[in-house]
N, C-alpha and C positions, 0 to 999 in steps of 0.2 A: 496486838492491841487495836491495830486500826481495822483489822476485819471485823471486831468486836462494836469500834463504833461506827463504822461508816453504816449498815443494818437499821442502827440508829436514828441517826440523819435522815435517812431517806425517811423513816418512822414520821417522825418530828416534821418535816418539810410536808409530806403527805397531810399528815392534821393543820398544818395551819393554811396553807394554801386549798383543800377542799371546803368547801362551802359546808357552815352544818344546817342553812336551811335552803329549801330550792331558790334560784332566783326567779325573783318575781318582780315584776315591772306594772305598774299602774296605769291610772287613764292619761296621764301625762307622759309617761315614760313609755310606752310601751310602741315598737315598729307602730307607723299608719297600718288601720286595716284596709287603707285602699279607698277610693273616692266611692262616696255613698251615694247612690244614684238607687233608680228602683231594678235596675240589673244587679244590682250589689247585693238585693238582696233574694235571689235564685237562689234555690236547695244547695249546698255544697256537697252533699252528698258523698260525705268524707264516711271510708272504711275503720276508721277509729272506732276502736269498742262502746266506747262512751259517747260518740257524737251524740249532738240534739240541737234542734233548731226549732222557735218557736215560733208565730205570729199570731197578737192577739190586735183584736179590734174592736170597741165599744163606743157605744153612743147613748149618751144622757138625750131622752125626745122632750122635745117642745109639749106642753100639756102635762106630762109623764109619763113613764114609762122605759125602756130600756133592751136593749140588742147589743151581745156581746158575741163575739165566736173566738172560740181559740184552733190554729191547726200547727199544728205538731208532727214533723218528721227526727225518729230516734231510732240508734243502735240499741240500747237499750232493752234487754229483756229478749227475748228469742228471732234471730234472725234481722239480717240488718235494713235498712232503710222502711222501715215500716210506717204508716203515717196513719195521723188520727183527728181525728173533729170532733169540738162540743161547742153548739150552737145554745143560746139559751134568748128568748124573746117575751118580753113581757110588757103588753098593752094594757091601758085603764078599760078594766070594765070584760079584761078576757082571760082565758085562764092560761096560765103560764105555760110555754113552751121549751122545754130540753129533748137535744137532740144529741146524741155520741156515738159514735164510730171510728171501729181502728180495722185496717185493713192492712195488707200487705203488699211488701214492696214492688209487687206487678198488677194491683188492685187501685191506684190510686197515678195518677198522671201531672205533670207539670212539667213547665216549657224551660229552655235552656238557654234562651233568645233574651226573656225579658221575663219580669215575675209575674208569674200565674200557674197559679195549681188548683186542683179539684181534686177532693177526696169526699167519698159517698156524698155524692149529690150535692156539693157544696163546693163553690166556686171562689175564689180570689184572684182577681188582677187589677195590675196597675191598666190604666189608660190616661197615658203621656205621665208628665212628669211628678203632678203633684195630685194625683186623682186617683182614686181605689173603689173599684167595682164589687158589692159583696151577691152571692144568691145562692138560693139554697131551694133545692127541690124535693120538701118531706112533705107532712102533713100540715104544715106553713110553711108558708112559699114566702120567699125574702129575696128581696129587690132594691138594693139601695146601694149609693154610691157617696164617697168620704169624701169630698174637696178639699184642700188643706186650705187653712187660713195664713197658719204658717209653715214654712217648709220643714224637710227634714232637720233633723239635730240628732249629734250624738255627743257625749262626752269626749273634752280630749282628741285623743286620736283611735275612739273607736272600738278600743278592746285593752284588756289585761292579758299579761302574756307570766306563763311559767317556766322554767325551762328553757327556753324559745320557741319549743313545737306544741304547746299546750298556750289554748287560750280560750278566752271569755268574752267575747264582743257584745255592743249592745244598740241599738240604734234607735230613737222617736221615730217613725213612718211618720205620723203625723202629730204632731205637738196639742195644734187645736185644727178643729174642722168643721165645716158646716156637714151635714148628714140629711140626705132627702131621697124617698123614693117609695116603696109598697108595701107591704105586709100582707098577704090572703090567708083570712083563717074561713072555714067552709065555705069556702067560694067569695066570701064577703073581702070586697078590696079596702085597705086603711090608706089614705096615703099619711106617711109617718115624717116627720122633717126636727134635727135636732142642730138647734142653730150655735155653732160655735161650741158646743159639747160634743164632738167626736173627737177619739183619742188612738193613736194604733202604735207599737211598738214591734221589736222583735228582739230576739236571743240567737248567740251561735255559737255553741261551745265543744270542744273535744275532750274535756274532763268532766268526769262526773260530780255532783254539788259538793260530795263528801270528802272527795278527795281534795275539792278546793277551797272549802269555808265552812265553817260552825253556825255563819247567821246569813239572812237573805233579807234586806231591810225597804218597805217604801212608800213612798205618798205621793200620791197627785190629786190635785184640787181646782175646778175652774170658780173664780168667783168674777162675775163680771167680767171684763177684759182681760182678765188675771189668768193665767194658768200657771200653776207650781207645781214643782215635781222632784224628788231627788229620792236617790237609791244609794244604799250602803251593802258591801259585802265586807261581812268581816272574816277574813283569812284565818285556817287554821295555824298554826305552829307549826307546824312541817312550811308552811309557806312564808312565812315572818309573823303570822299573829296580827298581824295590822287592819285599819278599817280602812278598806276604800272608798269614797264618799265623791259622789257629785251632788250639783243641786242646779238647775236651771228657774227662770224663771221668763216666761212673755208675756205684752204687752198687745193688742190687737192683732197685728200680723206680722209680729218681729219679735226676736229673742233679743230682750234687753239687759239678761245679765245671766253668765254663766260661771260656774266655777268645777273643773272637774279633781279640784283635790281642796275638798270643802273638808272641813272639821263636826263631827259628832261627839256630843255630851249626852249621858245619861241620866234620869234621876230619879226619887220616887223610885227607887228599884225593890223590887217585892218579889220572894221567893214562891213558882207556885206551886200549890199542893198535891196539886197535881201528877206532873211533870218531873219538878225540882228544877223545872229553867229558872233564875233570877231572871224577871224580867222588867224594863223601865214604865212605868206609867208617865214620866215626862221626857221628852227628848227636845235637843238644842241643836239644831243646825247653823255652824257660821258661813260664809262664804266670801271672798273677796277676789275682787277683778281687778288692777288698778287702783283708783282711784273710788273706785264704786265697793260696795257692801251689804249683806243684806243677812240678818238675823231672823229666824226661824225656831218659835217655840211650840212647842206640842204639851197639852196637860189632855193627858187621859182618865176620863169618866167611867168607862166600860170596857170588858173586854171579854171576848168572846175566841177560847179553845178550839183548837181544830188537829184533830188525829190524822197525819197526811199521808199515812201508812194507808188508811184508809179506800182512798181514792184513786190506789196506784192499780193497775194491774198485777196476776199473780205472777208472773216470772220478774218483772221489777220489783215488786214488792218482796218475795223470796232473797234476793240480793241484801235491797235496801235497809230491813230489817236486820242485817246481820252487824252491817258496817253503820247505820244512824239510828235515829233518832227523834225523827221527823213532826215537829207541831208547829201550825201556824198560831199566833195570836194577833189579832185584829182589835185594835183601839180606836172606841170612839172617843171625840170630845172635842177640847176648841184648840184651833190655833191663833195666833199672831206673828204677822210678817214686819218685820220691820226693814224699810231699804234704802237706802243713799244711793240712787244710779242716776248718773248726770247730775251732778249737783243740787238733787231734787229727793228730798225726804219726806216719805208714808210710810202708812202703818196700814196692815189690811188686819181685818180679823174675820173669825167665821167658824162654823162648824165642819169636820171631816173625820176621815178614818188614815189610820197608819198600821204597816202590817210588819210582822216581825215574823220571819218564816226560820225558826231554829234549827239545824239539822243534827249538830250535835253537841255535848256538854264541854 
């Protein structure tokens, strides 16, 4: 009888002690990723099938107009450490610039010492602590340099972790920044300056999006002194299902209120025709610190579909298409902030865009 049930036991002991979803740990919970410096954020240049690391940097110009570049080193699709650039520049009065290229892992260079890499003709490093150098040598020629206004910031302690050995970090390079330097379009020099509209971030992941979320959520807005920003992932069910949410907000050249396990509501939710995503046309962000809090409404007027299959490469794209499901939607329309930090209550309002990047149902 007891060979019959001890078999059992073991059975039973096995199901309630194994986890039935992965652990996963937040931007609160999750090990530090380590002091954020701009060494911190050098290629890692991790053999993981899914690494990906990202650095994006834009700038809203004084007058109008607009300079963004993203560069991208990914395992991703054939062969490992590959890296990629898309430069995009758009002056008043000139016709718009894109620029892309992916090269391979002995085609593209960056330092180990401190961050700086160059992929086709395209430059980024820091110089000193709070300063980023960008330049780009195509058929426009870019010359300009990010000063932060306010220093880095990251959620939390800097990443989401699965498992232990799977994780999702994420870091502000630069929160708000002044932006000043050249532009030559046929020979003709611009100098271009965008004061307190430059913005840079980055990404450093070893799991692939699919494997770690169904939504990719976020906003950032400079209104006067004001920069807002907050990002949501929401976990698949293999992971717990749950939304991860921060939200930041600063103030001239300081982060005046942050929350990295803020609260997201949806509303206005409309099915679309498309797709079949249910997707919110109102979102509510809370957040509290303390003593401090701040409310965050989103009503969307517009929205505008985006096929991300699209834009992928053919060997990611090959993948991607089997396991997701990939659309961004982009909502325009207004917001309202509402905040109690330091004992001092406003309300900002304005116009902006919010993006909902789906990957799968």
């Amino acid at each position: 009888m007891l060979k019959k049930i001890y078999p059992l036991i073991i059975t039973l002991t096995l199901l309630v002690s194994t986890p039935l979803f992965a652990q996963t740990k937040g931007w609160t919970k999750s090990p530090s990723a380590g002091a954020f410096t701009s060494k911190s954020l050098v290629p890692e240049m991790s053999t993981d099938e899914s690494y990906t690391q990202r650095y994006s940097f834009s700038a809203d110009l004084d007058g109008g107009g607009h300079i963004g570049v993203d560069f991208t080193v990914s395992n991703l699709g054939w062969g490992d450490g590959n890296g990629a650039v898309e430069l995009r520049v758009n002056l008043p009065d000139q016709k718009k610039y894109k620029f892309k290229k992916k090269k391979d892992d002995d085609e593209w260079t960056y330092s180990k010492d401190n961050f700086k890499l160059e992929i086709a003709s395209t430059l980024i490093r820091a110089k000193g602590k709070n300063k980023y150098q960008l330049i780009h040598n195509g058929k426009v020629k870019v010359n300009v340099t990010f000063s932060n206004v306010i220093p880095k910031w990251r959620p939390g302690r800097g990443q989401i972790t699965v498992d232990g050995d799977k994780y999702y970090k994420y870091g502000i390079i630069a929160p708000r920044a002044n932006v000043e330097g050249t532009v030559t379009v046929g020979g003709k020099v611009f100098n271009v300056k965008g004061t307190g509209k430059g913005f840079a971030d980055y990404v450093a992941t070893n799991i692939a999006p699919y494997d770690l979320a169904t939504r990719f959520s976020r906003f950032r807005t400079f209104n006067g002194d004001l920069v807002v920003a907050w990002r949501e992932i929401k976990l698949t069910e293999d992971n717990g299902g749950k939304s991860s949410v921060w939200v930041v907000v600063g103030y001239k050249d300081k982060i005046v209120f942050s929350d990295a396990n803020a609260k997201m509501k949806e509303g206005k939710i409309k099915s679309d025709s498309k797709t079949g995503y249910r997707i919110p046309y109102a979102i509510q962000i809370d957040g509290k610190s303390g003593k401090d809090s701040i409310r965050l409404i989103h009503q969307g007027t517009s929205m505008r579909r985006k096929d991300m299959l699209k834009s992928m490469g053919s060997a990611v794209k090959s993948v991607a298409s089997v396991v997701a499901e990939p659309y961004s939607f982009n909502f325009g329309g207004k917001y309202t902030l509402q905040m109690d930090i330091g004992g001092t209550k406003a309300t900002m309002k304005g116009t902006s865009n919010y993006t909902l990047d789906y990957i799968n149902k």
